[in-house]
C-alpha positions in Angstrom: -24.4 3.3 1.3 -22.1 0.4 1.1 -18.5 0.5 0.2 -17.2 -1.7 -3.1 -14.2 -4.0 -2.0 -11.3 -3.0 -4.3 -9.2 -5.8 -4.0 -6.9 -6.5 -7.2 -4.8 -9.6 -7.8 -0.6 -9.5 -7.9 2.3 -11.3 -7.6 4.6 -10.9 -4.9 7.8 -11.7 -6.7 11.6 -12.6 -5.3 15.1 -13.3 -6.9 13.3 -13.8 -10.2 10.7 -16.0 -8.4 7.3 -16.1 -8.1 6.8 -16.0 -4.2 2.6 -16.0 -3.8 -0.4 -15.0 -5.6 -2.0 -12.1 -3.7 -4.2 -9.6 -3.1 -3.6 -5.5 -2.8 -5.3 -3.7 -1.0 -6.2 -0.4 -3.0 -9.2 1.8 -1.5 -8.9 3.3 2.2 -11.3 1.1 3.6 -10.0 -2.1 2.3 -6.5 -1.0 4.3 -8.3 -0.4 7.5 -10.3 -3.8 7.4 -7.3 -5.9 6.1 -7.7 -9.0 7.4 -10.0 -8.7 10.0 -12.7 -11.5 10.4 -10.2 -14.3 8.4 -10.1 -17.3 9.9 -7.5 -18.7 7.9 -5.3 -16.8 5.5 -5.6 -17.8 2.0 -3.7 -15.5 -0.1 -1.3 -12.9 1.2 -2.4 -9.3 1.9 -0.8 -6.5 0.5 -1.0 -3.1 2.0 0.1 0.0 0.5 0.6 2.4 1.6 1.5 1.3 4.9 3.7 1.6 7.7 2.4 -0.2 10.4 -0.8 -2.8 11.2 -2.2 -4.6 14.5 -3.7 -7.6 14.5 -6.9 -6.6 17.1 -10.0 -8.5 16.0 -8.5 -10.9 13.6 -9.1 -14.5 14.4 -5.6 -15.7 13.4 -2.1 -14.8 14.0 -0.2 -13.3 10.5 3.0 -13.4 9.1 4.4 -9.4 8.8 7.0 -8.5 6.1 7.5 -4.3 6.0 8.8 -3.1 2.9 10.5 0.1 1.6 9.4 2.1 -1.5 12.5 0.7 -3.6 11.1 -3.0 -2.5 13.7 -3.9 0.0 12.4 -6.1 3.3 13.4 -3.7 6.6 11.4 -6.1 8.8 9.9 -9.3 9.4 7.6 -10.3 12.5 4.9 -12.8 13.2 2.4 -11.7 15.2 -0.3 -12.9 17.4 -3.9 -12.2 17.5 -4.5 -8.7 19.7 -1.1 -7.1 19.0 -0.3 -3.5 18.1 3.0 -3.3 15.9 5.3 -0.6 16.0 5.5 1.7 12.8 8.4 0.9 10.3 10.4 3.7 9.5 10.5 3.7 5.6 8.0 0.9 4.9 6.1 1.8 2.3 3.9 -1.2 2.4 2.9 -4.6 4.6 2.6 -7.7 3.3 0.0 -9.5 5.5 0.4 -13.7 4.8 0.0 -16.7 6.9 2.1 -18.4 9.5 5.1 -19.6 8.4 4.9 -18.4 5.1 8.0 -16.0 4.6 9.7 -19.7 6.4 8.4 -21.1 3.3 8.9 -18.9 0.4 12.7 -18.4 2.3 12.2 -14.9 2.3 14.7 -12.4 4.8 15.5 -9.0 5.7 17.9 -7.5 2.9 16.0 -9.5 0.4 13.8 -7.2 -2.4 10.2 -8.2 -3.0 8.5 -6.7 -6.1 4.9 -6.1 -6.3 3.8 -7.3 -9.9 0.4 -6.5 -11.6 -1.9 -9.3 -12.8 -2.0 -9.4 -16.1 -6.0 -9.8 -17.1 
């Protein structure tokens, strides 16, 4: 029996901006795969709950930002391909994005980062 992806759409949102379109992670299965197998990251990843991730088997390194319930960034990393992170003590959930991007979107430690539904 297969599994059914449950992937739903959102908006990672910042200081009244629009940061990305993304994707959330909501079933078990869709947390463990993340984004293993991507060759290039096309929409950011978001992983709740979460706490920590690794990057073994994925075919590119990924932009980390760790996240606390109330929506304030505790960390940011990038990592490489192969990697283990440590858990984040009071993430409640990961986004997963590509290189560079939390350099692009100007996004910091401190800053809060709200997960908004996709209105359909």
């Amino acid at each position: 029996m297969g599994t059914t992806s449950q992937l739903e759409p959102v908006w990672l949102v910042s200081k009244g901006h629009v940061l990305a379109a993304a994707v959330r992670a909501t079933s078990r299965a869709d947390r463990r795969r993340g984004l293993i197998g991507v060759r290039t990251v096309e929409q950011p990843l978001v992983l709740q709950p979460c706490s920590w991730i690794h990057t073994v088997g994925m075919r590119t390194a990924i932009d980390v930002a760790y996240v606390s319930h109330d929506g304030i960034v505790l960390s940011l990393s990038h990592m490489k391909t192969w990697r283990i992170g440590a858990p984040v003590r009071g993430s409640h959930f990961v986004v997963e994005a590509a290189p560079h991007s939390f350099e692009r979107w100007n996004l910091h430690v401190g800053d809060e980062v709200e997960v908004r539904n996709v209105e359909q």
